[in-house]
N, C-alpha and C positions, 0 to 999 in steps of 0.2 A: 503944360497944363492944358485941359480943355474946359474950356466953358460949356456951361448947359444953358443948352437954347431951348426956346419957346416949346417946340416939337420934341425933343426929347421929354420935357416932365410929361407933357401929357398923351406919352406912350407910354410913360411909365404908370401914369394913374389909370390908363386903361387897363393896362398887364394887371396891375392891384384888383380894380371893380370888376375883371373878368376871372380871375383867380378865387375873389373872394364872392363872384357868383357860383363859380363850377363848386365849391364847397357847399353852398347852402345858407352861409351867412344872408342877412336880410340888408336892406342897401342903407346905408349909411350908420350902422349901428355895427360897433364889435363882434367879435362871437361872442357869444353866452359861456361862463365858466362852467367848468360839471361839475355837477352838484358834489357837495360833501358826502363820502362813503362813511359808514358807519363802522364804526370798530368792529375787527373781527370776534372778539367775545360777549359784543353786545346780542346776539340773536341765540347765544348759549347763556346768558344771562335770563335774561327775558323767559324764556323756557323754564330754566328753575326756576322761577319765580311763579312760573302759572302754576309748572305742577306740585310746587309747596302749598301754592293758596287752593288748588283740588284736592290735593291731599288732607289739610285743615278742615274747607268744607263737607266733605265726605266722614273724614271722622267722627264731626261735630253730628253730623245728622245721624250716623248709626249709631252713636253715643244721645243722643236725642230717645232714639226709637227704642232703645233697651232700657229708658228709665221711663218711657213714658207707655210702653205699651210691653210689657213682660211678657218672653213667651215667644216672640214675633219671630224673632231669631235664633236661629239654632243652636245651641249648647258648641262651645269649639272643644270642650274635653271629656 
């Protein structure tokens, strides 16, 4: 068995606060977790959902302009 002496732990806390220098860590606090990634069908979600709600508004407006101003728009047949 060996015993750990005085000198050895705090060769070992240096090897740690110099380790956890050369990475970046800030002293005496953890790393930081990384952040939560977002589901991958969440950013194709979101998408239909704008171009549903442009599509809506667009309709509603040119369905607007044909009952309110006759004429404005061109005949489609």
């Amino acid at each position: 068995m060996t015993s750990v002496t005085a000198s050895d732990e705090s060769e070992r806390r240096v090897a740690e606060a110099l380790s956890a220098r050369a990475s970046g860590a800030p002293r005496g606090t953890p790393r930081a977790a990384r952040p939560a990634r977002t589901p991958p069908g969440a950013n194709l979600t979101a998408a239909l959902l704008v171009a549903l709600l442009g599509g809506a508004a667009l309709g509603t407006v040119l369905a607007l302009i044909s009952l309110l101003a006759p004429g404005v728009l061109p005949p489609l047949g």
